[in-house]
C-alpha positions as CSV (number, residue, x, y, z in Angstrom):
1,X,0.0,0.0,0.0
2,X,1.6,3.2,-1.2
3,X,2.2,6.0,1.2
4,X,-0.9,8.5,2.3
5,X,-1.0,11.2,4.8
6,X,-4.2,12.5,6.2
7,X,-3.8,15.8,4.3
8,X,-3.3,16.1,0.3
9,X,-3.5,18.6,-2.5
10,X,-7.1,19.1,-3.6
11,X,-7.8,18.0,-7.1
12,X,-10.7,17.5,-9.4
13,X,-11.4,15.5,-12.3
14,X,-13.2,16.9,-15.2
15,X,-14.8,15.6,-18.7
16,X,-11.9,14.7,-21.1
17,X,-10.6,17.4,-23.0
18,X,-10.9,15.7,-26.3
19,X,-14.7,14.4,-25.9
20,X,-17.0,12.4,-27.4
21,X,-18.6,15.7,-28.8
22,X,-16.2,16.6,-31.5
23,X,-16.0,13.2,-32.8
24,X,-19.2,13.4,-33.3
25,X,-19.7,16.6,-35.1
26,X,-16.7,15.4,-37.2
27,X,-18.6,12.1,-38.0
28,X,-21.5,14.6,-38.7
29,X,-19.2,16.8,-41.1
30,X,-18.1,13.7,-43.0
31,X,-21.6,12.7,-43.2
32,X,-22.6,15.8,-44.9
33,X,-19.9,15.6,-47.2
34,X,-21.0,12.0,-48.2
35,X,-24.2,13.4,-49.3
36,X,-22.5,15.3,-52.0
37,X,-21.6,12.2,-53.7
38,X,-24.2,11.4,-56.4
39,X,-24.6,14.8,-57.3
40,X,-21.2,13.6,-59.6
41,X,-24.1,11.7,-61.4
42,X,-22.0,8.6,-61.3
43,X,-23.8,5.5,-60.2
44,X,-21.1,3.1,-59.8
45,X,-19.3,5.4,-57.4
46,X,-22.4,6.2,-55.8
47,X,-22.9,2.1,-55.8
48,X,-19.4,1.5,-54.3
49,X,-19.5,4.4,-51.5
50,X,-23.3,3.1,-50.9
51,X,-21.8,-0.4,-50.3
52,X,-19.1,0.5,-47.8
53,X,-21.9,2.5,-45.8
54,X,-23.0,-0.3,-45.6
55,X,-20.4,-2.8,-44.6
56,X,-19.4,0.0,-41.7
57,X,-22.4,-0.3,-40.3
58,X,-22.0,-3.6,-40.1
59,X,-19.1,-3.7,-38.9
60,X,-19.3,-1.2,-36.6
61,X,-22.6,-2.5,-34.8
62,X,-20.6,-5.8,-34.4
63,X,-18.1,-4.4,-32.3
64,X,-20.6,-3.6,-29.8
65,X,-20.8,-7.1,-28.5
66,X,-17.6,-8.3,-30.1
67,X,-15.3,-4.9,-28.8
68,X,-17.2,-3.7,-26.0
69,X,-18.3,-6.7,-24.2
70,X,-16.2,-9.2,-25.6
71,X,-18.3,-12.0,-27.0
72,X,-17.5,-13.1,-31.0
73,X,-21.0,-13.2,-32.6
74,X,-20.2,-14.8,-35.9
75,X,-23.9,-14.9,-36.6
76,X,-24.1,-10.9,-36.8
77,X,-25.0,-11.2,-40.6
78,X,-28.1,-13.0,-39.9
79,X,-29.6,-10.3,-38.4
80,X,-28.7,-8.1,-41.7
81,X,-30.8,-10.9,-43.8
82,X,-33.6,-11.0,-41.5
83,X,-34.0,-7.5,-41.6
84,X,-33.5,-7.4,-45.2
85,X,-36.5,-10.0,-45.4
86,X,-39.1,-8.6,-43.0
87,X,-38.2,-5.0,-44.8
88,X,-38.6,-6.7,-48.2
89,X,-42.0,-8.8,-47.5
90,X,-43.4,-5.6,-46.0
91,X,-42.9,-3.0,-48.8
92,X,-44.0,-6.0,-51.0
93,X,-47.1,-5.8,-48.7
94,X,-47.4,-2.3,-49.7
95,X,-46.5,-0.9,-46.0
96,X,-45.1,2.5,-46.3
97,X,-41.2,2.9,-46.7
98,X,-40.5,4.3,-43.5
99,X,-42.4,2.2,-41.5
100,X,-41.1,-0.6,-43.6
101,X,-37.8,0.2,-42.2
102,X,-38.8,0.3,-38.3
103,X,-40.7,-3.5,-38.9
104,X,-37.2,-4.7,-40.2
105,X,-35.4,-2.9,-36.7
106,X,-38.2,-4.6,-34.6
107,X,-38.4,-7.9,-35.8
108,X,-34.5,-8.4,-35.5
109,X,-34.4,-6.8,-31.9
110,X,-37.0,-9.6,-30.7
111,X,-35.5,-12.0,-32.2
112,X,-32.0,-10.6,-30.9
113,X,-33.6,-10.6,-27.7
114,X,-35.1,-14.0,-27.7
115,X,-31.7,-15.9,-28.8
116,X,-29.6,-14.0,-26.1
117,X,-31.6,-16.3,-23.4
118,X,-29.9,-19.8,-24.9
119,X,-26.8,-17.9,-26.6
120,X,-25.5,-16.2,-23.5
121,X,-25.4,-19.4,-21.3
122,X,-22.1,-20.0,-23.5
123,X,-19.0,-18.3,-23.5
124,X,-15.9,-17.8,-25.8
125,X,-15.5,-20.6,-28.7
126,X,-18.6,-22.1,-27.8
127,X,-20.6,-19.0,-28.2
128,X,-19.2,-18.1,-31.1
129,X,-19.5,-21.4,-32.8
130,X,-23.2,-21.5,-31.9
131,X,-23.7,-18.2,-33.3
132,X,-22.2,-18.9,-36.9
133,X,-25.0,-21.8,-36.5
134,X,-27.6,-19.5,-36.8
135,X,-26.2,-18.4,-40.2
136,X,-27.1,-21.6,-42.1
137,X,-30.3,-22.0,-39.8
138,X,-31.7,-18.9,-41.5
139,X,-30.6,-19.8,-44.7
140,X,-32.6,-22.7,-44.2
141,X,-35.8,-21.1,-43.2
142,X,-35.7,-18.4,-45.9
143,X,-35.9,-21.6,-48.5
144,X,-39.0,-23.5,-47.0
145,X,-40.9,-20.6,-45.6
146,X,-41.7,-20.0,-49.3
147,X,-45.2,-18.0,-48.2
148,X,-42.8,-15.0,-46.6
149,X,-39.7,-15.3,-48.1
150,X,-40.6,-16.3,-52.1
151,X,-38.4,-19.5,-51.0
152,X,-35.6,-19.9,-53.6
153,X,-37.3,-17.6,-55.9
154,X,-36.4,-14.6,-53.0
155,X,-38.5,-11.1,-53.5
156,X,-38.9,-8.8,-56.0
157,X,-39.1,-5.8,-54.7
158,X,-41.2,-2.8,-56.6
159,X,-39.0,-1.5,-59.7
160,X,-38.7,1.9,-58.7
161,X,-34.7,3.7,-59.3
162,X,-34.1,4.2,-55.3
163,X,-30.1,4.3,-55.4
164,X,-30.0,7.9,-54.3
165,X,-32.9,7.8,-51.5
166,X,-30.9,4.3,-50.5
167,X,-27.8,6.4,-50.7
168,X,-28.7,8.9,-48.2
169,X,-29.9,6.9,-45.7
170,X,-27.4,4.8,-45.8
171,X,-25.0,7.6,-45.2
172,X,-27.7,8.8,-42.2
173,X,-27.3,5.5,-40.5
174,X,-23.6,5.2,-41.0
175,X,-23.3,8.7,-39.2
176,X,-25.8,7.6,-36.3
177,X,-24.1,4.2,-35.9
178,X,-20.6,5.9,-35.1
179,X,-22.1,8.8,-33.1
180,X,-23.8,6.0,-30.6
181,X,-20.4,4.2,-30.9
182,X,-18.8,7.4,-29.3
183,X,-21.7,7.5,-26.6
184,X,-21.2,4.0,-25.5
185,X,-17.6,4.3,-25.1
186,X,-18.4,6.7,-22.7
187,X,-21.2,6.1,-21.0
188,X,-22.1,4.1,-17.9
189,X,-23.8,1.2,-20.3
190,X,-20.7,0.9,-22.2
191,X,-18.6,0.4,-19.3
192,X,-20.5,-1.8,-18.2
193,X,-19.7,-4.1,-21.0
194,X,-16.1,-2.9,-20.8
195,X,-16.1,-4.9,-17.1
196,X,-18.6,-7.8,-18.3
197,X,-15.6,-8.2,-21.3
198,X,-12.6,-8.4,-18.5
199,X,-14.3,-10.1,-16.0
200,X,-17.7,-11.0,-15.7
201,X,-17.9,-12.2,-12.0
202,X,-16.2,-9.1,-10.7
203,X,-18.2,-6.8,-12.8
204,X,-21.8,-8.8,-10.8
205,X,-19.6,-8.2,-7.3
206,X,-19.5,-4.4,-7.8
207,X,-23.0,-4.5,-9.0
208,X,-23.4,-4.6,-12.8
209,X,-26.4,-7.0,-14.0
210,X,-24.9,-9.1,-16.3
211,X,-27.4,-10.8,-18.4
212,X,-29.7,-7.7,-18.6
213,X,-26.4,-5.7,-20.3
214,X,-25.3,-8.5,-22.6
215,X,-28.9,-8.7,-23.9
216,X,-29.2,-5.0,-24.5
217,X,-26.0,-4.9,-26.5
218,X,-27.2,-8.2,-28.7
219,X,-30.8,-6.4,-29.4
220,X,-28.8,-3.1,-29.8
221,X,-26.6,-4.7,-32.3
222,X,-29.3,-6.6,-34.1
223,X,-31.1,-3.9,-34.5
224,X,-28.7,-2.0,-36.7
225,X,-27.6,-4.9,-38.7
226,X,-31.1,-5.2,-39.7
227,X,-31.3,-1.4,-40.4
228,X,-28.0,-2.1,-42.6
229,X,-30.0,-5.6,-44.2
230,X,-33.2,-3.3,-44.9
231,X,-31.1,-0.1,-46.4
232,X,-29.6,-2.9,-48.8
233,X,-32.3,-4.7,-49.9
234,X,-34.3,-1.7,-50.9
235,X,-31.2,-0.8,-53.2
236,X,-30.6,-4.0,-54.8
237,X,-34.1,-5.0,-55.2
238,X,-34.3,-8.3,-54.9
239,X,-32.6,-10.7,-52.6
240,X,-32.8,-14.5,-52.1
241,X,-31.5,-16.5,-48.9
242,X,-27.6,-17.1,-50.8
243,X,-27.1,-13.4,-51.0
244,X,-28.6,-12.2,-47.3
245,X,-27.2,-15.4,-45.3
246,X,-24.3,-17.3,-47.3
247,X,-21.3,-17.3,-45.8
248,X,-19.1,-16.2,-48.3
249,X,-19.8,-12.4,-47.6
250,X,-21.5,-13.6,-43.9
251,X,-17.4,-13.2,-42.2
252,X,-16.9,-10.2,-43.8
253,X,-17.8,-7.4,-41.5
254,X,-16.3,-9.6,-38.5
255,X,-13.1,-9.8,-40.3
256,X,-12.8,-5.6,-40.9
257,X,-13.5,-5.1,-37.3
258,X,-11.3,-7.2,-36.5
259,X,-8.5,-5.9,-38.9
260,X,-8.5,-2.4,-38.0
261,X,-8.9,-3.2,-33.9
262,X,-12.1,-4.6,-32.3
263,X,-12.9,-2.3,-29.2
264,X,-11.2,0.5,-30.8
265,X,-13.4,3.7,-31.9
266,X,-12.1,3.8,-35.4
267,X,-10.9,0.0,-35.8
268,X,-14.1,-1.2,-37.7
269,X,-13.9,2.1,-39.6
270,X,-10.6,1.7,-40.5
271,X,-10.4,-2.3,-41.3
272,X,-13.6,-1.4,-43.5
273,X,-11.6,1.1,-45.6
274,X,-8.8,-1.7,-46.0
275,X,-11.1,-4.5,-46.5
276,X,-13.9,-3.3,-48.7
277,X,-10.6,-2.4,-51.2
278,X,-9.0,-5.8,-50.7
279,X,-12.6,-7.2,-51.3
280,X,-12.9,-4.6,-55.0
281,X,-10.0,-6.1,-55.9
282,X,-11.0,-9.9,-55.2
283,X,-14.2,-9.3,-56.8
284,X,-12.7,-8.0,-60.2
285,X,-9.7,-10.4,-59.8
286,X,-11.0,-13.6,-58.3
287,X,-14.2,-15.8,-59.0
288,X,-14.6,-17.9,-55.5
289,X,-12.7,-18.7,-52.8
290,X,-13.5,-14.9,-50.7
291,X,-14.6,-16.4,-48.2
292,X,-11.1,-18.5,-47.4
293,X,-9.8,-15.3,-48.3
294,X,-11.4,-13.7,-45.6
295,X,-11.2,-16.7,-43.0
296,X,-7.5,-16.5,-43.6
297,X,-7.4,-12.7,-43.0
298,X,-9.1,-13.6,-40.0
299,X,-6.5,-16.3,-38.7
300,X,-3.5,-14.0,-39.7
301,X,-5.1,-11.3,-37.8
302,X,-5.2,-13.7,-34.5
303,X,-1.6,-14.9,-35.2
304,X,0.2,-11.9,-36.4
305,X,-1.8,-8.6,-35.1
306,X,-4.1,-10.5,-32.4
307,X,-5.9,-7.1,-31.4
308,X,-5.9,-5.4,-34.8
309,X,-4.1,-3.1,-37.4
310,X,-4.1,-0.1,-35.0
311,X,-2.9,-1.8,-31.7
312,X,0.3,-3.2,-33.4
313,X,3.5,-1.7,-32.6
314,X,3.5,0.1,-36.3
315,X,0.5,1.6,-35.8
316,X,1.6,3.0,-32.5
317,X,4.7,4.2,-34.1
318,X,3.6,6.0,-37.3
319,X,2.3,9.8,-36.5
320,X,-0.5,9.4,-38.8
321,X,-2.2,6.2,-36.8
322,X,-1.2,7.1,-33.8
323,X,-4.4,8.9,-32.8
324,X,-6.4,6.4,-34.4
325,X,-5.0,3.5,-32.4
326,X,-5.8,5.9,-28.7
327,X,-8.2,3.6,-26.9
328,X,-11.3,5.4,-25.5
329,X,-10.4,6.5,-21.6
330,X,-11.9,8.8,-20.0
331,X,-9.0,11.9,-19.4
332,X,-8.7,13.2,-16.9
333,X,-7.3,16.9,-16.2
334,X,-5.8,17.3,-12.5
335,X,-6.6,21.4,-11.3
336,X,-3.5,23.2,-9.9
337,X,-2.3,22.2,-6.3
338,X,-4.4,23.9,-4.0
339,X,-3.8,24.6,-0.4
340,X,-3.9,21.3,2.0
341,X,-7.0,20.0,3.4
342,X,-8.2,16.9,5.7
343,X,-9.2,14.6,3.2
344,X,-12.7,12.9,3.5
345,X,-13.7,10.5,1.3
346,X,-16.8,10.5,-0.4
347,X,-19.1,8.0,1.8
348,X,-21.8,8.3,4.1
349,X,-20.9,8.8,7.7
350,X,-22.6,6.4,9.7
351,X,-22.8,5.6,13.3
352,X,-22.7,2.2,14.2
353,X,-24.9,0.6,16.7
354,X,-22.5,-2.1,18.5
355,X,-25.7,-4.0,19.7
356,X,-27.3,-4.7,16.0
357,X,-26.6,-7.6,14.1
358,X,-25.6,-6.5,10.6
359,X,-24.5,-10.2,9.1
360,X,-25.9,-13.3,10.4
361,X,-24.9,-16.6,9.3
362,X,-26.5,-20.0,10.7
363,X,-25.6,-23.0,9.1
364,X,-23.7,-22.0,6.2
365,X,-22.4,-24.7,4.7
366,X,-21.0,-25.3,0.8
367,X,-19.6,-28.5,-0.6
368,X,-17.7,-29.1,-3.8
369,X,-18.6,-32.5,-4.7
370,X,-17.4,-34.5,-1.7
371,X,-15.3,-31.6,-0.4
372,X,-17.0,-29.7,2.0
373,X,-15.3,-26.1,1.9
374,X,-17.6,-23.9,5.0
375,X,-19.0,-26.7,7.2
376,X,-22.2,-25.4,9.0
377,X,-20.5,-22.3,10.0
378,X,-23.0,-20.2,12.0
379,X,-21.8,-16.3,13.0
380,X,-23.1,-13.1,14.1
381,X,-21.3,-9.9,13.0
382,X,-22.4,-6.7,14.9
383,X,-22.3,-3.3,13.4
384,X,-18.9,-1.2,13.6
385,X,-16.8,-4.7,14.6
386,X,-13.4,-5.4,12.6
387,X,-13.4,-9.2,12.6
388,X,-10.3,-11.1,12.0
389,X,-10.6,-14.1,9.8
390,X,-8.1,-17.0,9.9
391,X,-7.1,-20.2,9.5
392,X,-4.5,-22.0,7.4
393,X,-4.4,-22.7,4.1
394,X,-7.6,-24.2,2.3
395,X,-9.4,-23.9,5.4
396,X,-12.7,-22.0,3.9
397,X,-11.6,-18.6,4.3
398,X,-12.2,-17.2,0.7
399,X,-14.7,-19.9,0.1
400,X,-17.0,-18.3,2.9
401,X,-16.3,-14.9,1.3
402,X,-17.8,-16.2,-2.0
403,X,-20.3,-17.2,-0.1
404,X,-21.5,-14.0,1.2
405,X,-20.8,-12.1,-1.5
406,X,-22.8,-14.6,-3.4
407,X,-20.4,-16.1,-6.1
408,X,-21.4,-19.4,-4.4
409,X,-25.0,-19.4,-3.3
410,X,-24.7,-21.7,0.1
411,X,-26.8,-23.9,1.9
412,X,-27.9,-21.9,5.4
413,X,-29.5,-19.4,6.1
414,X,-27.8,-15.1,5.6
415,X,-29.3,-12.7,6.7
416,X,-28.0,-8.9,6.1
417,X,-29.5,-6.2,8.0
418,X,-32.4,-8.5,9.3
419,X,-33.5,-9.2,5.8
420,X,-32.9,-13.0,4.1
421,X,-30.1,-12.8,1.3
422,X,-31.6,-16.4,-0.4
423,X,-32.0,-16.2,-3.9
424,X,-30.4,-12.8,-4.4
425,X,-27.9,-12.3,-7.4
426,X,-24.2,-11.0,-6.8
427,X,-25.1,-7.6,-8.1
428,X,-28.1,-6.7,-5.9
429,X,-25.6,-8.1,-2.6
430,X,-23.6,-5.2,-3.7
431,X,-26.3,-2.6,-3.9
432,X,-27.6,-3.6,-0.3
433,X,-24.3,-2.8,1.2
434,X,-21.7,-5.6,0.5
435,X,-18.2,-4.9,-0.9
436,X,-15.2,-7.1,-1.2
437,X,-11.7,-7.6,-2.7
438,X,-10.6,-10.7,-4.1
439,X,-7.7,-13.0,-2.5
440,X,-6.1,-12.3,-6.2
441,X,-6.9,-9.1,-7.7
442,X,-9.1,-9.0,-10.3
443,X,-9.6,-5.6,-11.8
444,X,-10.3,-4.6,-14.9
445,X,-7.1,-4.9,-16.9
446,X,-7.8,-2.4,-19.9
447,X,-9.5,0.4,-17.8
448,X,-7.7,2.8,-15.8
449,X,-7.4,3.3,-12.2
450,X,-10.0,6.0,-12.7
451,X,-12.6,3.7,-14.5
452,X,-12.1,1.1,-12.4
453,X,-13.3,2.9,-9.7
454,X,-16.0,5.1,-10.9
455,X,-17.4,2.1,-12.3
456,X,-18.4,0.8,-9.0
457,X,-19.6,4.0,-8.4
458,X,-21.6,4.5,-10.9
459,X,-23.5,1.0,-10.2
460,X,-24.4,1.8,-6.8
461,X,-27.8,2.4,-5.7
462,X,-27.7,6.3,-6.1
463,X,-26.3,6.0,-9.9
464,X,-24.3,9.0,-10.0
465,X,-23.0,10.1,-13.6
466,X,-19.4,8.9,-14.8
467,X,-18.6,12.4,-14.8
468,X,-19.4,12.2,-11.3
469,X,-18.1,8.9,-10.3
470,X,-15.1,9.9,-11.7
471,X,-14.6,12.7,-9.7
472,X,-15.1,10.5,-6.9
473,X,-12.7,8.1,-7.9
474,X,-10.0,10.7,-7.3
475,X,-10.2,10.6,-3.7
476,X,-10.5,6.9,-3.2
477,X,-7.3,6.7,-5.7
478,X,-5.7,9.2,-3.1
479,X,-6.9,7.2,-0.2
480,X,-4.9,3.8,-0.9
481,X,-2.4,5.6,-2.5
482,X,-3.0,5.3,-6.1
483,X,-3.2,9.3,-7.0
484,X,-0.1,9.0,-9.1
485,X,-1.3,6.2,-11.0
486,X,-4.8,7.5,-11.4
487,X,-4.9,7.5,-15.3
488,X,-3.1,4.4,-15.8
489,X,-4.4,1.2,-16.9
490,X,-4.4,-1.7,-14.3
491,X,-2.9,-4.1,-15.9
492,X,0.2,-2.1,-15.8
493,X,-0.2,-2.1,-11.9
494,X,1.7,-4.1,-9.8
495,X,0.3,-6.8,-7.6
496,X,0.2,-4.6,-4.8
497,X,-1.1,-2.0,-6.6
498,X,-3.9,-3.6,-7.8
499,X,-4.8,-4.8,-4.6
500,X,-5.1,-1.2,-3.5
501,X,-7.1,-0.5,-6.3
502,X,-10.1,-3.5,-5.6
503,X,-9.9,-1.6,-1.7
504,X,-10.9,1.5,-3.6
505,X,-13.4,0.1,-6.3
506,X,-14.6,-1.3,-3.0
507,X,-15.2,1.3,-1.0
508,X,-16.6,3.2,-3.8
509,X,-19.8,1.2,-4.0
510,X,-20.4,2.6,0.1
511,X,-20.2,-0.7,1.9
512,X,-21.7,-1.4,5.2
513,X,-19.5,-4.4,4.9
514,X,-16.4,-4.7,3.7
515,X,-14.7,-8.1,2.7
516,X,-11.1,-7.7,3.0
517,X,-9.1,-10.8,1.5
518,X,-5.5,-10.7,2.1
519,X,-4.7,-6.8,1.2
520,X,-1.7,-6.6,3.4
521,X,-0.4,-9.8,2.8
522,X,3.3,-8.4,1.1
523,X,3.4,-5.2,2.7
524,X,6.5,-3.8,4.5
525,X,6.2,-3.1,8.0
526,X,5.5,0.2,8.0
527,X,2.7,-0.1,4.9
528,X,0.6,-2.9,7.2
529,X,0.7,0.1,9.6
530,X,-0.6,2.3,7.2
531,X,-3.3,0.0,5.8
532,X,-4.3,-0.5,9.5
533,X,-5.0,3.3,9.9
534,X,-7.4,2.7,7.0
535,X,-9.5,0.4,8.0
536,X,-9.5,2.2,11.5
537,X,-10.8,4.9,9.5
538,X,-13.2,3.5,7.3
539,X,-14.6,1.8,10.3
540,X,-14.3,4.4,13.0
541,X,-15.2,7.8,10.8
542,X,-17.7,5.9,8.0
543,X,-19.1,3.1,10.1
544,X,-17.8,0.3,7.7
545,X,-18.3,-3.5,9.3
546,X,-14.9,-5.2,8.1
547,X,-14.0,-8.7,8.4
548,X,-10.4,-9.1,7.3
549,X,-9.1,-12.5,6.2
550,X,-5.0,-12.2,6.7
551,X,-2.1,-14.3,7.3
552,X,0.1,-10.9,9.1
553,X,-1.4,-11.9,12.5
554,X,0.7,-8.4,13.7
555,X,-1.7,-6.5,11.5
556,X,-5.1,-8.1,13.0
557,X,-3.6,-7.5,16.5
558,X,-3.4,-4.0,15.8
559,X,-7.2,-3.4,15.1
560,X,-9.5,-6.4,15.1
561,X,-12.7,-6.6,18.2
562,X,-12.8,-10.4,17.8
563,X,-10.6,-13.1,16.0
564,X,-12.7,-15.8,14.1
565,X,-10.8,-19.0,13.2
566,X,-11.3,-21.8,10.5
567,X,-10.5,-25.4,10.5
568,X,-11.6,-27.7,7.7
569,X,-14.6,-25.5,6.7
570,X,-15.5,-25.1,10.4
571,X,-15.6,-22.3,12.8
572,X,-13.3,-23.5,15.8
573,X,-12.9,-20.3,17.9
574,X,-14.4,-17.1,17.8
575,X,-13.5,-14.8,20.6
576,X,-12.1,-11.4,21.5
577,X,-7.9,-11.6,20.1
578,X,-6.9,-11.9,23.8
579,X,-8.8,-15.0,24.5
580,X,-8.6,-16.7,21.1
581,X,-4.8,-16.5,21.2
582,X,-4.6,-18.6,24.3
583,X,-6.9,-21.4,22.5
584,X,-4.6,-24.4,22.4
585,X,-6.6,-25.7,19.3
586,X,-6.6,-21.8,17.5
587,X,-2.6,-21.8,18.6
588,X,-2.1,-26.1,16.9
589,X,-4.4,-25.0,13.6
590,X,-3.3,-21.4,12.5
591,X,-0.8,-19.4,15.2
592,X,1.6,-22.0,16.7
593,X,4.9,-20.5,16.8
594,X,4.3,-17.4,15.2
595,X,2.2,-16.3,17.8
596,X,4.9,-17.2,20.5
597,X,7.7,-15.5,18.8
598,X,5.7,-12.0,18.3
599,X,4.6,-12.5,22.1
600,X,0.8,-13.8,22.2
């Protein structure tokens, strides 16, 4: 734990400099310029440029679920040809052209939302194989269900010369779908798929709703690949199931995201400018094979440039790419040292009432198979204790963290503030009052101190703005000692580091209890001191319950009310420090020698 004193330079975070807002009027500009295009009176360059709108929107709605939250949806092009169907039956239908559009969005988001249910049970290969299955599924329906889809015969749709209305609204959508790309980035939504694409279970424990998010993103994405099916259909006027769902354009999009840099804001953009000309000059100089062209583009991506074009070391090294290849952070700009202040963190101060039960546990028990991990371990924790949690090795410790954080989901009976946990899901055990760090720390490797913090403050039950949170963050950053490292990433934090940094994403979501798993454990002497005075402080001046796990006994000596010890899964002493210490079974099972030598 890095050094803090109890008085700092006042700081404050603001909105980055170089916000979302500028992109987007640039996007805007570019937009408008696109517009200018068939006035040339050229219709194959108004076809080509009409094409790659297209394909970037495409591409860039894929990257919301394969950049932001981390899940490879080969099956993305299915949504284009079911939109492009339910656009083309309904103009056939003689529905108006606008409304035509909004049927082909509609249809795709339930149907987005309806396959996230069995999709989302899987993860990595497996999801992504399952969603390439949908590809030939579709295919498949759009032959037999010859009464909506014209079967192999496809649609006709009316012969009216739209490439110029098609034009413009392509370049509409293409301008919309970048502008909410720059939004997400930034917005508390989008970080929530940032943590759900680093780590799912610590993203639930600092209260992020998984499923809820990851569902919102597929219907999101759907949505606009129909939009991009529709805009297409109503240009080429006729489709059949080979054109909307074969495969041999079906990898496309996936494989110019993932060219320029999945996750980055102007990867998809930039592998669609470099793919859409390899693919003009495959199409005039090649008769098959582009889609082994394009699998192998794929595969040399994942061995040669594994996150894209703009994130390998030539990118980052020519001037031109450079600011392409920036990932989306939020900045933030430190004020001028100010004059020294006591430093208060951000939380609630509570007074704690040493004669109510905050956590009870009766019974608790979790088993592994035949390994029983917490054997029928019953506990009361009052308000405002600092409870010392020990044991050796494999003894349940962690295990029983899990299960009161509710990563396991125990047999027994937990009650938190009088009310029965059963049946609730990680994320709402952090909005009642719950934080914890993790025996190893699990941050959010590609967000930066900053983000990793305000996005457990932005998921707690007030909900304040990132701009907010943010701010926040700066003083919990300060507390552990992380100020200086405030706009780094966390993967470039050491291990103590980032254990600081889960005490701060902690606290940041307002605790009432605090799960502390092994913090100090590789401290020097005089940091375990320090990170004593912080728990003091968080208990004594915010009211914060804390149960410390630890292997430092001369840390818990220093602070905790009552020791708790494990054995097997089972609680074999729980008693004020003074008393447990002289427990010949506490001193056999956890202290032995080490509490003789340091004089207990």
């Amino acid at each position: 734990m890095a050094h803090n004193e109890l008085t700092m330079p006042q700081t404050s975070s603001r909105p980055p400099a170089f916000g979302g807002l500028g992109v987007v009027i640039g996007a805007a500009a570019a937009g408008v310029l696109a517009l200018g295009v068939p006035q040339f009176g050229v219709p194959y360059v108004t076809n080509l440029v009409f094409t790659f709108l297209v394909f970037f929107i495409l591409a860039q709605s894929w990257d919301w679920i394969g950049g932001l939250a981390g899940y490879v949806n080969l099956g993305h092009f299915a949504y284009y040809g079911i939109g492009a169907y339910a656009f083309a039956a309904s103009l056939v239908a003689g529905v108006p052209t606008p409304l035509c559009f909004l049927i082909a969005a509609v249809a795709v988001a339930g149907i987005a939302a309806l396959l996230s249910f069995p999709l989302f049970r899987l993860k990595g290969d497996y999801f992504a194989f399952a969603t390439l299955a949908i590809l030939p599924l579709a295919e498949l329906l759009a032959f037999n269900l010859v009464p909506l889809t014209g079967g192999a015969d496809g649609i006709v749709l009316p012969p009216h010369y739209v490439l110029v209305p098609a034009f413009y609204t392509a370049v509409g959508l293409a301008v919309v779908t970048f502008a909410l790309s720059v939004l997400l980035a930034r917005s508390r939504f989008g970080y929530a798929l940032k943590s759900i694409r680093n780590d799912e279970q610590a993203a639930e424990v600092v209260g992020i709703r998984i499923f809820p998010a990851k569902r919102a993103v597929m219907v999101l994405s759907g949505a606009f690949a129909a939009l991009a099916g529709a805009v297409h259909a109503w240009q080429l006027s006729y489709i059949d199931p080979p054109t909307v769902f074969g495969l041999n354009v079906a990898l496309v999009p996936v494989a110019m995201a993932l060219f320029g840099g999945s996750g980055l804001l102007w990867g998809p953009l930039v592998g669609v400018v470099l793919l859409f000309s390899i693919q003009q000059y495959l199409l005039v100089n090649m008769t098959m094979l582009h889609a082994t062209v394009y699998g192998l583009i794929i595969l040399l991506i994942g061995r040669f440039m594994p996150g894209g074009l703009l994130r390998s070391a030539f990118a980052r090294s020519t001037p031109g790419l450079r600011a392409l290849s920036r990932e989306v952070h939020h900045e933030i700009e430190a004020a001028p040292p100010a004059a020294t202040h006591e430093r208060r963190l951000p939380m609630p101060v509570r007074a704690p009432d040493p004669d109510k039960v905050l956590l009870s546990l009766k019974g608790i028990t979790k088993a592994f198979g035949g390994n029983v991990a917490v054997n029928n371990v019953t506990l009361d924790v009052r308000e405002g204790e600092v409870i010392g949690l020990v044991g050796a090795n494999g003894s349940g410790k962690t295990t029983l963290f899990n299960c009161i954080s509710k990563v396991y989901e125990p047999q027994g009976t937990l009650l938190f503030d009088g009310a029965d946990m059963k049946g609730l899901r990680r994320d709402e055990v952090a909005g009642i009052g719950v934080g914890r760090t993790f025996q190893n720390p699990r941050p959010f490797g590609d967000l930066t101190v900053a983000e990793n913090i305000a996005v457990a403050a932005t998921f707690r039950a007030d909900k304040p703005s990132m701009t907010e949170a943010l701010k926040e963050a700066e003083s919990y950053a300060a507390f552990v000692g992380l100020e200086e490292r405030f706009t780094q990433r966390a993967d470039a934090l050491s291990l103590q580091e980032k254990k600081s940094l889960e005490l701060a994403r902690a606290l940041a979501l307002h605790p009432k209890l605090l799960l502390v798993d092994e913090v100090a454990s590789g401290l020097t002497p005089a940091e375990v001191k320090r990170f004593v005075s912080h728990i003091r402080e968080i208990r004594e001046v915010y009211g914060v319950t804390v149960i410390w796990v630890e292997h430092i006994f001369s840390a818990l000596a220093q602070i905790v009310d009552r020791l708790v010890v494990l054995e097997q899964g089972q609680v074999i002493a729980d008693a004020p420090l003074a008393e447990a210490v002289r427990d010949e079974r506490v001193l056999a099972a956890y202290l032995g020698s080490a509490a003789t030598k340091e004089g207990h």
